[in-house]
Residue frames as qw, qx, qy, qz and C-alpha x, y, z in Angstrom:
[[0.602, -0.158, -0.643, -0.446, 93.56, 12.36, -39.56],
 [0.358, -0.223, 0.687, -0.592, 91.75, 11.46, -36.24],
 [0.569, -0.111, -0.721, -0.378, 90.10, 8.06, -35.94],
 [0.665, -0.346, 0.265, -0.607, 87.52, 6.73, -33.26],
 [0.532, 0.090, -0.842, 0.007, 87.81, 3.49, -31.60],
 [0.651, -0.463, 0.279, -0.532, 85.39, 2.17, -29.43],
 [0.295, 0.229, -0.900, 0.227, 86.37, -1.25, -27.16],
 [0.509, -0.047, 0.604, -0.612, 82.94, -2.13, -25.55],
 [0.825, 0.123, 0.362, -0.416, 80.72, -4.99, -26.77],
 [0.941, -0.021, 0.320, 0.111, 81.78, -7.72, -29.06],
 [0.398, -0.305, 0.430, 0.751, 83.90, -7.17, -32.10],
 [0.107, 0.620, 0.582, 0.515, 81.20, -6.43, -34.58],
 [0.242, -0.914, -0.322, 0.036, 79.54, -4.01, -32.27],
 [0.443, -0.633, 0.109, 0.625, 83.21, -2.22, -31.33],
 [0.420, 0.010, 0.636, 0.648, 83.74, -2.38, -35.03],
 [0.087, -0.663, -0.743, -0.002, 80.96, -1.17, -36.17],
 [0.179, -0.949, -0.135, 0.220, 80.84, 2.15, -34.06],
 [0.609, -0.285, 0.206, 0.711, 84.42, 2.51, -34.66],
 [0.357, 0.300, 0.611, 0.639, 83.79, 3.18, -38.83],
 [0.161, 0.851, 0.400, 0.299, 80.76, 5.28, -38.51],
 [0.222, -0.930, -0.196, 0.218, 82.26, 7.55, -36.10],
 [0.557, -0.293, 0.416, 0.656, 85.58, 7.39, -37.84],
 [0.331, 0.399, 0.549, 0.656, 84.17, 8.40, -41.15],
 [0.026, 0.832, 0.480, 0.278, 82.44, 11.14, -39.85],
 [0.445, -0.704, 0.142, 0.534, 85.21, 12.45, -38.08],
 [0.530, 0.119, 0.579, 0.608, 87.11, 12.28, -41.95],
 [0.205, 0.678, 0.483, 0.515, 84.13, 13.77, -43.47],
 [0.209, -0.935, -0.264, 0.115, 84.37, 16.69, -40.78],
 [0.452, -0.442, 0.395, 0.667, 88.59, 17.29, -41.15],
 [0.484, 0.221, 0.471, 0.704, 88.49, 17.25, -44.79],
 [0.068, -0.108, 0.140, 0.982, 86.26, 20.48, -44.79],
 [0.125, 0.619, 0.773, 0.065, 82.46, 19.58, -44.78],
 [0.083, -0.571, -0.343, -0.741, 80.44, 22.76, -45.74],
 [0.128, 0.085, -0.733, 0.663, 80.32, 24.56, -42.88],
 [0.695, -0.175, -0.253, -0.651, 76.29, 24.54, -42.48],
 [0.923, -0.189, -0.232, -0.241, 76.78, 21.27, -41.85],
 [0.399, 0.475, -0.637, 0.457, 79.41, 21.20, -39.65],
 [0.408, -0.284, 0.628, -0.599, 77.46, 21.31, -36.00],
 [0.899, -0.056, 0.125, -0.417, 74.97, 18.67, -37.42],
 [0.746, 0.313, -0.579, 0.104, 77.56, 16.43, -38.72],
 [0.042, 0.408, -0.669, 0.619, 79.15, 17.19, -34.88],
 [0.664, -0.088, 0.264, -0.693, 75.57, 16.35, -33.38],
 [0.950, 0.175, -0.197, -0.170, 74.73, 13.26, -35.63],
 [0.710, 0.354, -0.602, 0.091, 78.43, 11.91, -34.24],
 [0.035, -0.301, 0.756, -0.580, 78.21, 12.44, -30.45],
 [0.718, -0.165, 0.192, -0.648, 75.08, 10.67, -30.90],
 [0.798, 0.363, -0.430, -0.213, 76.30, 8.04, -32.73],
 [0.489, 0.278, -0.787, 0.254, 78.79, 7.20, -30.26],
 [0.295, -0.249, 0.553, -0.738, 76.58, 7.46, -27.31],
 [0.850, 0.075, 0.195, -0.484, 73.37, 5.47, -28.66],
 [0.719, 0.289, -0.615, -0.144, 75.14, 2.48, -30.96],
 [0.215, 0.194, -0.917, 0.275, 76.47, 0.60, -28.44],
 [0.406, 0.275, 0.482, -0.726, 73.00, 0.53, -26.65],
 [0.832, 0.322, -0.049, -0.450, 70.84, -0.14, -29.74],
 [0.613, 0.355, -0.689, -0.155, 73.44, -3.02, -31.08],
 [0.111, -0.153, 0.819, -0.542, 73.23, -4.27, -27.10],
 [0.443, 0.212, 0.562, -0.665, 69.90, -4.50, -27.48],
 [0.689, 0.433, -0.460, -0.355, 69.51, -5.77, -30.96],
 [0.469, 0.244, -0.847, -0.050, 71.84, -8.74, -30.46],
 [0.241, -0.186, 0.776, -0.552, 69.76, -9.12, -26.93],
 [0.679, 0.255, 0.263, -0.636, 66.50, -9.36, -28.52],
 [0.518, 0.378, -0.760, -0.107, 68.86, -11.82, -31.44],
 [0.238, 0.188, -0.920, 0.248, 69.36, -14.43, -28.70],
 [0.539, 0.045, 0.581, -0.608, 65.91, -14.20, -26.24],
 [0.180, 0.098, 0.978, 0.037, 64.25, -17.28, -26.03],
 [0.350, -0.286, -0.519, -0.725, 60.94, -17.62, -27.80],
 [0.482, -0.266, 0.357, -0.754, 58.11, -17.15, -25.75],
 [0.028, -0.091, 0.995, -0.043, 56.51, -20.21, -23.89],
 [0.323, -0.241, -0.792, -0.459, 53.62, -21.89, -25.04],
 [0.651, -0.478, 0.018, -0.590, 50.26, -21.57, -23.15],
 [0.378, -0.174, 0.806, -0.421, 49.51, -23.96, -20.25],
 [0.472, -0.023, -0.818, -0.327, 47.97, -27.17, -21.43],
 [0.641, -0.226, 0.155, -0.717, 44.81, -27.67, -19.90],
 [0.020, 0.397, -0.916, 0.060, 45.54, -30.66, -17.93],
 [0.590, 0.178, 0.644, -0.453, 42.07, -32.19, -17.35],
 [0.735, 0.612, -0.203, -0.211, 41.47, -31.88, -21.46],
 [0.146, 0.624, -0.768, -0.023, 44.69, -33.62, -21.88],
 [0.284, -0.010, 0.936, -0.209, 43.77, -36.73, -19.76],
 [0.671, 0.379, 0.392, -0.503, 40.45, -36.82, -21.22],
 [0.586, 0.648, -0.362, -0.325, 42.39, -37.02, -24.74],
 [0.053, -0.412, 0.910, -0.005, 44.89, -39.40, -23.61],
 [0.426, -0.094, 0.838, -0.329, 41.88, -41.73, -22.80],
 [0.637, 0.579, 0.000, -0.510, 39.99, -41.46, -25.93],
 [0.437, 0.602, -0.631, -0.219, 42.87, -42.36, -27.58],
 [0.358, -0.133, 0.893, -0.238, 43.60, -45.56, -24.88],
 [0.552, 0.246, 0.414, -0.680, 39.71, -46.53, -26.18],
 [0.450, 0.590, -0.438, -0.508, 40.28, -46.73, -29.49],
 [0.912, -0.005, 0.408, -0.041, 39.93, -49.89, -30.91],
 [0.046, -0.599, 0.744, 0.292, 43.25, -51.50, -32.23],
 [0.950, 0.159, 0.260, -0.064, 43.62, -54.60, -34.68],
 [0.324, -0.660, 0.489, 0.470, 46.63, -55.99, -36.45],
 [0.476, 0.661, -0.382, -0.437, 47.28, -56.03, -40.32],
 [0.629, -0.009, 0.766, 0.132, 47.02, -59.20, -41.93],
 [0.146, -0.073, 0.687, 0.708, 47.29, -59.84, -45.61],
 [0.609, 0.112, -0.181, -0.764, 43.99, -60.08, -47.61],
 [0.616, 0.219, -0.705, -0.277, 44.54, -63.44, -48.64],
 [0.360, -0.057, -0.884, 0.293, 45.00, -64.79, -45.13],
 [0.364, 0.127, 0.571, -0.725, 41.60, -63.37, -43.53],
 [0.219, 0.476, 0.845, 0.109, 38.32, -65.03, -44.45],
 [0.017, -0.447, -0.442, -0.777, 35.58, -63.24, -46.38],
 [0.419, -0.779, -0.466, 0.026, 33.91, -62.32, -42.95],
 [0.616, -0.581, -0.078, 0.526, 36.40, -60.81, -41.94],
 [0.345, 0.060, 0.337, 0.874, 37.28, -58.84, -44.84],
 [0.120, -0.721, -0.420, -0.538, 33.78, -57.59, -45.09],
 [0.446, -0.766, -0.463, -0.011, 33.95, -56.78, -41.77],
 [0.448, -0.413, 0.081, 0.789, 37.33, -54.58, -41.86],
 [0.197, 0.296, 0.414, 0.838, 36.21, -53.32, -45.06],
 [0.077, 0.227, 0.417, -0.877, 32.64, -52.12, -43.61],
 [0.530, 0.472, 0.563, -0.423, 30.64, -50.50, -45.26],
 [0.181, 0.651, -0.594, -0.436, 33.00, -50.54, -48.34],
 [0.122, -0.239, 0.943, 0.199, 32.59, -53.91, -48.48],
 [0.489, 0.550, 0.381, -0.560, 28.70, -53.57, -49.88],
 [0.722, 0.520, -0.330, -0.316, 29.30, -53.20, -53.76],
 [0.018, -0.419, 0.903, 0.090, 31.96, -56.08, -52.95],
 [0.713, 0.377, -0.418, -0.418, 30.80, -59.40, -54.73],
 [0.928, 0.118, -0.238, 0.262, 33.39, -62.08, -54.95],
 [0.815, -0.356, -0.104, 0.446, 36.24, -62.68, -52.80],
 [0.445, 0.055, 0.101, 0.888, 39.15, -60.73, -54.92],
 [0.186, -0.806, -0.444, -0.346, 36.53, -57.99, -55.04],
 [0.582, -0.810, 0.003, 0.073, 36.81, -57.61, -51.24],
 [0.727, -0.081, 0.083, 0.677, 40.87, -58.14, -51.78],
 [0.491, 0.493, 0.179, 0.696, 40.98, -55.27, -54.06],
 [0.410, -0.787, -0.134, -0.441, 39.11, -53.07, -51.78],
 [0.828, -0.453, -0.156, 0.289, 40.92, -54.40, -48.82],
 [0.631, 0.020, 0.029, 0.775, 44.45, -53.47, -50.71],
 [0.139, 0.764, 0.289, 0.560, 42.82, -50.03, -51.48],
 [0.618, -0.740, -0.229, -0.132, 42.02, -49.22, -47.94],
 [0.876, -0.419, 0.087, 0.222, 45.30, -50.32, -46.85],
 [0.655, 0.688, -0.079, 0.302, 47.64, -48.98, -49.20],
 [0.469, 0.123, -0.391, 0.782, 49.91, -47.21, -46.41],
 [0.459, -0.508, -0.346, 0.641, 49.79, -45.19, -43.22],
 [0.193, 0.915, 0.283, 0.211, 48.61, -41.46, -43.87],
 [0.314, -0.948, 0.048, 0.014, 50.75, -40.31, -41.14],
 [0.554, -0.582, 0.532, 0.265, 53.91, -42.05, -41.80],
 [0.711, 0.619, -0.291, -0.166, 53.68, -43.25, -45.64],
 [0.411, -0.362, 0.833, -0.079, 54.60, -46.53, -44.35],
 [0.663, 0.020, -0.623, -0.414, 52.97, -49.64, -46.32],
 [0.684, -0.451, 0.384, -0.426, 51.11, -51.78, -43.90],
 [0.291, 0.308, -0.891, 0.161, 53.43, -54.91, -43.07],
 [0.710, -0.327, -0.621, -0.061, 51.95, -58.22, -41.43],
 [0.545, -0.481, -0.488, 0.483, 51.32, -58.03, -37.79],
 [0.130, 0.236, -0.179, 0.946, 51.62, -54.11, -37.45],
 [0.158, -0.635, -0.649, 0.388, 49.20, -52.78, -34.93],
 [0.015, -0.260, -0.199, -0.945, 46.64, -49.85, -36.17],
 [0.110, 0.373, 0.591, -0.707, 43.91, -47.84, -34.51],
 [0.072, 0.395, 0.714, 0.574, 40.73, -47.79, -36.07],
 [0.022, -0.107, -0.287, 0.952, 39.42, -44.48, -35.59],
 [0.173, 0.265, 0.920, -0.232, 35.37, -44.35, -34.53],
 [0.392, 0.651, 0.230, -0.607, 33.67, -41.67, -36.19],
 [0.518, 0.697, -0.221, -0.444, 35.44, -42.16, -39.65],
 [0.953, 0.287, 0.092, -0.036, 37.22, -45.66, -39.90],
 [0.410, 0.753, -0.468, 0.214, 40.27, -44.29, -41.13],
 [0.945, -0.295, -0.082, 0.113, 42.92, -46.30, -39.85],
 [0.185, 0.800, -0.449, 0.353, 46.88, -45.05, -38.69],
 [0.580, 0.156, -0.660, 0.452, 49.59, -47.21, -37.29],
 [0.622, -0.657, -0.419, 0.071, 48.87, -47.23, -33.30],
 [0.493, -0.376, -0.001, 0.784, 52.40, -44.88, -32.56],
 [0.211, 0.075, 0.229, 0.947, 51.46, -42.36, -34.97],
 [0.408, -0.696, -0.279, -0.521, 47.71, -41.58, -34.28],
 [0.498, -0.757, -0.422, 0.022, 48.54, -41.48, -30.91],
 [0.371, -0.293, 0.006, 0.881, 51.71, -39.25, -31.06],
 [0.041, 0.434, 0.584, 0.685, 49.33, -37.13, -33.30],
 [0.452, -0.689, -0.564, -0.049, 46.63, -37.13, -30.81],
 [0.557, -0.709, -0.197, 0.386, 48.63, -36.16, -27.94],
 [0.308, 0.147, 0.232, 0.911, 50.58, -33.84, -30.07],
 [0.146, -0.560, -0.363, -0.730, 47.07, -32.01, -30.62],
 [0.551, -0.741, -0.362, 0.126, 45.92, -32.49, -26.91],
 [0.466, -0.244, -0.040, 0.850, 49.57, -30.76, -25.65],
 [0.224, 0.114, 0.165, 0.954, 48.45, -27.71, -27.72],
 [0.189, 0.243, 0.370, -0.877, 45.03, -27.28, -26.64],
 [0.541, 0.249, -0.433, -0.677, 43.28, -28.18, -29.60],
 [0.850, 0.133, 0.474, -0.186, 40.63, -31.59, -29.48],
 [0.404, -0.175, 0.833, 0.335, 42.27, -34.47, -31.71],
 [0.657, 0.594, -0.107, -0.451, 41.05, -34.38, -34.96],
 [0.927, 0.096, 0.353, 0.077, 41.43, -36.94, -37.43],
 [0.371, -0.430, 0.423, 0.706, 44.72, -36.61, -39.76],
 [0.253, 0.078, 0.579, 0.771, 42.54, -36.90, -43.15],
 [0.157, -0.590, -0.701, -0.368, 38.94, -36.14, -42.49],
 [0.111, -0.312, 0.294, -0.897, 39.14, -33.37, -39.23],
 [0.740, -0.426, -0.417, -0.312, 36.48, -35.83, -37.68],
 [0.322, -0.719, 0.477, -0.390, 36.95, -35.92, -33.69],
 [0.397, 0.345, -0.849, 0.047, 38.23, -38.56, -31.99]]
């Protein structure tokens, strides 16, 4: 019985070659048909010549880093950063403790079919329910950016890690629910 052992690359890879060429040595002793005796011979001095190579180059192409991201177009970047700077910020107060000016005037033009006080409240709470980006509820005193084309409002750390998330990749800021620009 003759067995092959190869000792180059890791232990899978030695291992690996070892078997195939070992079994085809086996299948060539025990008496293969002779027909197939040179190709079995053929198909095993390749085997041990190319595996190490292709499994070298398998586990190389396993481990390369992923390719790096475009350049970020650094003038578009600042231009986003500053948009975002612009934005007008305001900080979350209950319903109950802002006056009815002031509710109409956070509420907008939402605050049009709004009547009576609790009206505007309900609306208010609607509006407010939580943070798209973070499915936070809005807590007293939190600071949110009220974004100018569509209103939509998002905690001041998450639209702008958003933003500049989208600026970094090339891509103009876009609102998180409505794809309106910033």
């Amino acid at each position: 019985m003759v067995f092959f052992f190869y000792a180059g690359g890791n232990g899978a890879q030695g291992a690996l070659v070892s078997v195939a060429v070992s079994a085809g040595l086996m299948l060539l002793q025990r008496g293969a048909p002779e027909h197939l005796v040179p190709l079995l011979t053929c198909g095993l001095v390749i085997a041990a010549v190319a595996a190490p190579t292709i499994l070298e180059s398998l586990r190389t192409a396993a481990t390369a880093p992923p390719p790096r991201p475009p350049p970020r177009d650094e003038r578009a970047f600042a231009q986003a950063v500053e948009r975002v700077r612009k934005m007008r910020t305001e900080i979350y107060k209950e319903p109950r403790h802002l006056s009815v000016a002031e509710l109409r005037r956070r509420l907008g033009s939402k605050a049009r079919a709004c009547l009576e006080r609790r009206d505007l409240e309900k609306a208010f709470a609607d509006r407010f329910d939580c943070c798209a980006i973070c499915s936070e509820t809005w807590e007293s005193d939190d600071v949110y950016r009220v974004l100018p084309r569509c209103g939509h409002c998002f905690h001041v750390e998450c639209i702008d890690r958003w933003a500049l998330l989208s600026a970094g990749r090339g891509k103009r800021p876009t609102c998180p629910l409505c794809n309106a620009q910033l």
